[in-house]
C-alpha positions in Angstrom: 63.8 75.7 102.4 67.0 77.0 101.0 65.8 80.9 101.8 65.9 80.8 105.8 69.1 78.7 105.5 70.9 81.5 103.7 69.3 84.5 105.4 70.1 82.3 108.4 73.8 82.3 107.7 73.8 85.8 106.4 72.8 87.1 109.4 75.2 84.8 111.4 77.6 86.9 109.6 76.7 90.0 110.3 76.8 89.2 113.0 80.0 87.9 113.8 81.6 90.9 111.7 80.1 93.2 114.2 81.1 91.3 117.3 84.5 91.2 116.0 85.2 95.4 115.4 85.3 95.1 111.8 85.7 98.4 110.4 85.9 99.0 106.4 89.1 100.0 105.5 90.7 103.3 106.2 88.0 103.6 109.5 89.2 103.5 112.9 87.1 104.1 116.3 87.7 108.4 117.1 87.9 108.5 121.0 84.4 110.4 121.3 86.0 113.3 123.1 87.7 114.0 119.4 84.6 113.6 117.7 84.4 117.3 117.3 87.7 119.2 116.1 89.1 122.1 114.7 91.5 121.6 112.4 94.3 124.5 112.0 97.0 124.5 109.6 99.2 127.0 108.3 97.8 126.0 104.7 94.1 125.5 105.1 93.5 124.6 101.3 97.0 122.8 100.7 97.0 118.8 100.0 97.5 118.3 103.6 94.7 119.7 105.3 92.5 118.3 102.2 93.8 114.7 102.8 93.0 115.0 106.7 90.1 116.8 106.9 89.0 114.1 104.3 90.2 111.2 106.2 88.3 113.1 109.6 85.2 112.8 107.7 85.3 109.2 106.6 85.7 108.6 110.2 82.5 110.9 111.1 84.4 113.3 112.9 82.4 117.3 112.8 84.9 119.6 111.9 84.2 122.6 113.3 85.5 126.3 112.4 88.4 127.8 114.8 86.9 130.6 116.8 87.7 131.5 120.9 84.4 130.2 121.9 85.1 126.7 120.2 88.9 126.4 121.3 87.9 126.6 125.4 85.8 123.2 125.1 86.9 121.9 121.6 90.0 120.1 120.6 92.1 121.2 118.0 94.7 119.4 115.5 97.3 121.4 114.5 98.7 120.1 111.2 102.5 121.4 111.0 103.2 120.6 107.8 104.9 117.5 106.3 108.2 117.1 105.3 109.2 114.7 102.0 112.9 113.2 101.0 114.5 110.5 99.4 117.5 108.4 99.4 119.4 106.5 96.8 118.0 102.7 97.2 120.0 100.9 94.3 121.7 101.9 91.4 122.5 101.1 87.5 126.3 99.6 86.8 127.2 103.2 85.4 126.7 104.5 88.9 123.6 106.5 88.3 120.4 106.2 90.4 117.9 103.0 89.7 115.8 103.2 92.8 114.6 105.8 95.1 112.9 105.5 99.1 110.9 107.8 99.6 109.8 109.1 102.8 107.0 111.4 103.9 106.4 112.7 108.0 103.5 114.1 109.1 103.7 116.2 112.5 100.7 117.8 114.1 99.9 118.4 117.7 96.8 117.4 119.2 95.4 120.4 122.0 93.0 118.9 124.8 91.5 121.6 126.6 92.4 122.2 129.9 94.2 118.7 129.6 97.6 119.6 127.4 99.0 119.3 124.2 100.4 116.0 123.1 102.6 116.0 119.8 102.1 113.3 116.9 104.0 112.2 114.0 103.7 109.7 111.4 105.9 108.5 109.1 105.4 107.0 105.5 107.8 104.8 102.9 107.5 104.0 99.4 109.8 103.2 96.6 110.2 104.8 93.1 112.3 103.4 89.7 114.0 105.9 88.4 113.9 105.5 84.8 116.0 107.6 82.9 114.2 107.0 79.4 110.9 107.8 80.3 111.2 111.5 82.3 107.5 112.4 81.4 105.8 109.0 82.5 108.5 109.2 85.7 107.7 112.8 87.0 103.3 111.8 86.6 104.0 108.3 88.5 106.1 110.4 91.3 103.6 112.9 91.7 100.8 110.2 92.1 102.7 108.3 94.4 103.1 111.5 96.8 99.4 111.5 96.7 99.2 107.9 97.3 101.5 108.5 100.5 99.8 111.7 101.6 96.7 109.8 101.9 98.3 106.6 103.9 99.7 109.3 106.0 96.7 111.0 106.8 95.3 107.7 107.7 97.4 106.9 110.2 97.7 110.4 111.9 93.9 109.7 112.7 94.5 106.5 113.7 97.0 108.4 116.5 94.0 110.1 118.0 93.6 106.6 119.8 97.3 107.1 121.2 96.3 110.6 122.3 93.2 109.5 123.5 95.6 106.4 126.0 97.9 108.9 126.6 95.4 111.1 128.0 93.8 108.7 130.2 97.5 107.2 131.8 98.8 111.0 132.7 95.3 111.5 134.6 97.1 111.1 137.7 100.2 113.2 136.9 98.6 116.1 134.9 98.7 119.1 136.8 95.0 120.9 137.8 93.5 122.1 134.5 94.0 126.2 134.1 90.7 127.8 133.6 91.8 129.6 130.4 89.1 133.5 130.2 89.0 134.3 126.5 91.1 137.7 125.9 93.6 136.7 129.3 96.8 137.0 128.0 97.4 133.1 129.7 99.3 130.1 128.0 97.2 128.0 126.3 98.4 124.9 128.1 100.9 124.0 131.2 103.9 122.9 129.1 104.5 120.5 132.1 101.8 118.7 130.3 103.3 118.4 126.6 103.7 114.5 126.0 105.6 113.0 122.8 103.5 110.5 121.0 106.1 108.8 118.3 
């Protein structure tokens, strides 16, 4: 008796899990036109590209190699590179540094075919102690929280795709026609009419 009761409510579960969009973390819904994308950055080995192409793949998009026949039907994110700072957050009574923010941006531009190119950017915050007595431990902590940011920033600049993907669909009506782009014409890429800022 107590079997079919708890397969019963297991399957309730699933159930309602499903219904709901439940995702496991770090998984978002890829518009299915970006399902398939060349990636192209300017450091195709680097931690950047690593981190995105891994977070692509977690959310089952193909990555595909960047060749003329793939970029006339295929879209491409182009990662350009991230930039990292910090700021003084508190400090000690002598005056030197306790705290740090850091900050990590992402920018990349997203290239629909035919459709435009719409810019993205993604910003990532973290603090850091500064502890002047331990420079060893300090530098290995900072260098693993980079990594730690890298990764939340890669998330999210997939997560974008969806803003793209909205984007896209509310310029329909003011897009220009679509250039038919012949492989070897010296033609622009894209109208730059069509270039929209996603923030």
């Amino acid at each position: 008796m107590r079997h079919p009761i708890l397969s019963m409510f297991l399957g309730l579960a699933v159930l309602i899990t499903a219904g709901c969009g439940f995702h496991p973390r770090g998984t978002t819904q890829v518009p299915s036109e970006m399902k398939t994308l060349i990636v192209d950055s300017g450091d195709p080995y680097g931690p950047l590209a690593r981190a995105v192409r891994q977070q692509l793949r977690i959310n089952n998009v193909k990555i595909v190699e960047d060749s003329k026949k793939n970029r006339i039907n295929i879209p491409s994110l182009r990662l350009q590179g991230e930039v990292q700072g910090r700021d003084t957050a508190t400090v000690f009574r002598d005056g030197k540094t306790a705290e740090y923010s850091l900050v990590m941006t992402l920018n990349a531009q997203v290239l629909l075919p035919g459709k435009g190119i719409y810019p993205i950017s993604t910003t990532v915050y973290r603090s850091f102690f500064d502890n002047p007595q331990a420079a060893l431990a300090k530098d290995t902590e900072q260098d693993m929280i980079v990594q730690e940011m890298r990764q939340r920033a890669a998330e999210q600049l997939v997560r974008k795709l969806l803003t793209v993907h909205a984007a896209q669909q509310n310029n329909k009506a003011t897009l220009p026609e679509p250039e038919i782009i012949e492989p070897g014409s010296g033609a622009a890429e894209v109208p730059s009419s069509s270039a929209t800022s996603l923030q």
